[in-house]
N, C-alpha and C positions, 0 to 999 in steps of 0.2 A: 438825258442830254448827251449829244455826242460829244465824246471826246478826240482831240488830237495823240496819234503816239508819238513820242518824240524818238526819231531817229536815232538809234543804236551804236555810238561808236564800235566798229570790228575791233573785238582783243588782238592784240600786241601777238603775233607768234611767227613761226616758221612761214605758212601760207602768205601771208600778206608782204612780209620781206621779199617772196619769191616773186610775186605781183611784181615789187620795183624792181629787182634786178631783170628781169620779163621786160620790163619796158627800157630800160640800159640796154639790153641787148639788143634789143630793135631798133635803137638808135645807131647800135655798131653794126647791125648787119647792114645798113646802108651806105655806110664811108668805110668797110673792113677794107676793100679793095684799095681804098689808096693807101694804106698802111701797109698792107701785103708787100710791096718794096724793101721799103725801108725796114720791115721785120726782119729781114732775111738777111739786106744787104749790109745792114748797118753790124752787124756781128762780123761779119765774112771780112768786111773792109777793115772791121777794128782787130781782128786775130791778125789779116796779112799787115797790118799796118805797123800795129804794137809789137807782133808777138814776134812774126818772123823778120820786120824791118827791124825796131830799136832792139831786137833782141838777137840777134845778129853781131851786133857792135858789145855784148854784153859777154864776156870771156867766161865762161865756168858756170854759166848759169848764176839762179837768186837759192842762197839757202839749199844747194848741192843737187836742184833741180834747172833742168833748162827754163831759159825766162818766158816763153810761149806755157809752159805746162806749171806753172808761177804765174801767169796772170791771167789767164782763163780764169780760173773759178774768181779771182777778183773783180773780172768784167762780167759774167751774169750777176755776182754780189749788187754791182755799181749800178748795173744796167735796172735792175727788176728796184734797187729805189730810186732810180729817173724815173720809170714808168709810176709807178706810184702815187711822186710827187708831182709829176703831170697831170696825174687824172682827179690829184684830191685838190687845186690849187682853182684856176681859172675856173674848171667845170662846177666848181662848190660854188666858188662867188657868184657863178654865173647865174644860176639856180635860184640862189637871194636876192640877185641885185639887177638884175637883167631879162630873163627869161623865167621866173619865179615859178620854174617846177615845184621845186617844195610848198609853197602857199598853195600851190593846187594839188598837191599829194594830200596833204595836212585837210586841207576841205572835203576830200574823198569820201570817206573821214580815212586816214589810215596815222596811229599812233608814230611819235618819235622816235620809237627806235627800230620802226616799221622801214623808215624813210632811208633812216642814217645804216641801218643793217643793209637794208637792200641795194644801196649802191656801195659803201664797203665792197660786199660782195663781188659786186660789179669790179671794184680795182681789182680785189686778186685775179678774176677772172685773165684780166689782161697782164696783171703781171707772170700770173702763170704762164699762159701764151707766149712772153717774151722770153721766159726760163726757159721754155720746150725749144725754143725754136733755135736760144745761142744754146742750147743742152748739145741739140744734133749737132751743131757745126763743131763743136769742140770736139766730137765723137770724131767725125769728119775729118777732123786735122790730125787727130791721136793723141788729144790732151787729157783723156782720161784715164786713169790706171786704176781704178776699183771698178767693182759694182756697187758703193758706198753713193756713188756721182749721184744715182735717183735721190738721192737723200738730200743732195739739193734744192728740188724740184718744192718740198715741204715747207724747207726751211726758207728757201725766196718768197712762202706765202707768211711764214711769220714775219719776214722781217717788213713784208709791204706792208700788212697790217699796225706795224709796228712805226713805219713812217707813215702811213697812210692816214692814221684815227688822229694822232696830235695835229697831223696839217689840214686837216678836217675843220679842225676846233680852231686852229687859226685862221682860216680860209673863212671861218662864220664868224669872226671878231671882227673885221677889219671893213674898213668904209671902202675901199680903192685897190684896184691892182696895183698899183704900186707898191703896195706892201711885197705883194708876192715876187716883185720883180728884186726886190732888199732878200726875200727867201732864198734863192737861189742864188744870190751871187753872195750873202752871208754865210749861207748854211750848207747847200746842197752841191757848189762847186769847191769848199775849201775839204767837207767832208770827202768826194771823191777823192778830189786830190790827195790828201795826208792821211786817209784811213786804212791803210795797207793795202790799197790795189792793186799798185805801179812796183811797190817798194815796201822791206819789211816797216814797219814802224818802230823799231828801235833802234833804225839810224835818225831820228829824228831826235830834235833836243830836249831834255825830259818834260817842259811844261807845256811842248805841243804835243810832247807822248802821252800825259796825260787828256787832253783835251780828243784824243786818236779814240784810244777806251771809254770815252765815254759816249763817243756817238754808236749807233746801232751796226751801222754799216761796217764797225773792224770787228764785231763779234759774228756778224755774218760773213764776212770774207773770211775770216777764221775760222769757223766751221765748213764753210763751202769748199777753202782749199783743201783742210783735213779730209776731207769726203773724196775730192775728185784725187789726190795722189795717192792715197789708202792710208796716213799718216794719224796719229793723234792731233788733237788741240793746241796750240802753242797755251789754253789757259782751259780751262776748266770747261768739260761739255753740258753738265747740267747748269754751272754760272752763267755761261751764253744763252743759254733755253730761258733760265729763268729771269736774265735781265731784259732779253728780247719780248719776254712774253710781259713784265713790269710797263716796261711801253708802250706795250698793244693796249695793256686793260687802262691804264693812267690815260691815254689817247681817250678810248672809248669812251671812258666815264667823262672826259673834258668835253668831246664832240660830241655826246648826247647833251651832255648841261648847256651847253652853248646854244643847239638846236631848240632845245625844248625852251629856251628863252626868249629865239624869235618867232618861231611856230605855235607855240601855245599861248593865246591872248587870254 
């Protein structure tokens, strides 16, 4: 008697993550060029605007540094978890609730964390891209003083990861954009704001100093500026590594459990 085989789910690995990021990138090489602008212009506008406008009006510099080379490395910090939380927000929901990539990744057959690694991926990619490209203009203007600065470039992929996997796993909870739009003007605009981009954070009053340390983004701007003026940590460089990387994996392990709950029937 003939038998049926039953179709072989592909194993979970490297290969098939690369598959979705493969097809994230074919989705960007057809709209890269309207972004092209605004990659370029939007640093260029934000260094003469901040750095050399309000910093201009700023006597002595921040912290015994001029305020253009004091807030550079806070603006690729800020800038690379905007892009982050762009790509992990609308584009997630969208996926679920709209345009159901994922139910048709999932049917391929391609595993959980086949789906959620491969577009990850995909974020840093662009957040990379947004590091390199405010990286040059800072070079450009002469807000760099190490060769420490590459060291940024690494550290903008932890921290995207690190915002990127928790809004991931929120972005797959949630019935409605709306939520996402309470994201950002809860989380993502007060965090720019108060996490030491603009301004040290301890002229800040101590219970939003503490509320400062515990988002990702002051332990990344703290690193980043350590790097680009050639200076130590204002706190500890393995505490920053290893609270940023607490993040990334607590994300990850949320945004797969989340996935694998609406993906796997």
């Amino acid at each position: 008697m003939d038998t049926v085989e039953t179709p072989r789910r592909r194993p979970a690995g490297v290969g098939p993550a690369l598959a979705v990021l493969e097809y994230h990138l074919i989705g960007y090489r057809r709209v890269w060029r309207g972004s092209v602008l605004s990659s370029f212009l939007l640093p260029l506008l934000t260094v003469v605007g901040f750095g050399l406008g309000v910093g201009a009006y700023v006597d002595g510099g921040v912290a015994g540094v001029p305020y253009l080379d004091y807030l550079v490395p806070g603006l690729i910090a800020s800038t690379a978890l905007q892009v982050a939380v762009a790509e992990s927000t609308w584009p997630v929901l969208g996926n679920f609730e709209w345009v159901r990539v994922y139910a048709g990744q999932a049917a391929a057959p391609l595993r959980v964390a086949d789906i959620l690694g491969g577009h990850l991926a995909y974020v840093l990619v662009r957040v990379l891209i947004s590091s390199v490209v405010f990286l040059a203009v800072a070079a450009v203007a002469g807000s760099l003083h190490s060769p420490w600065a590459l060291a940024t470039l690494p550290l903008m992929l932890l921290l995207g990861l690190a915002v990127a996997a928790p809004v991931f796993a929120f972005a797959a909870s949630i019935p409605s954009d709306n939520y996402l739009a309470l994201l950002i003007r809860l989380g993502v605009i007060p965090m720019t704001l108060f996490a030491g981009v603009f301004f040290p954070v301890e002229s800040l009053p101590v219970v939003l100093r503490g509320f400062a340390y515990l988002s990702p983004l002051w332990h990344a701007v703290d690193l980043s500026r350590a790097a680009t003026l050639g200076t130590a940590p204002t706190w500890s460089l393995p505490g920053h590594l290893l609270y940023l990387t607490a993040w990334a994996l607590v994300g990850c392990g949320l945004a797969h459990a989340r996935f694998r709950r609406r993906l796997v029937f």
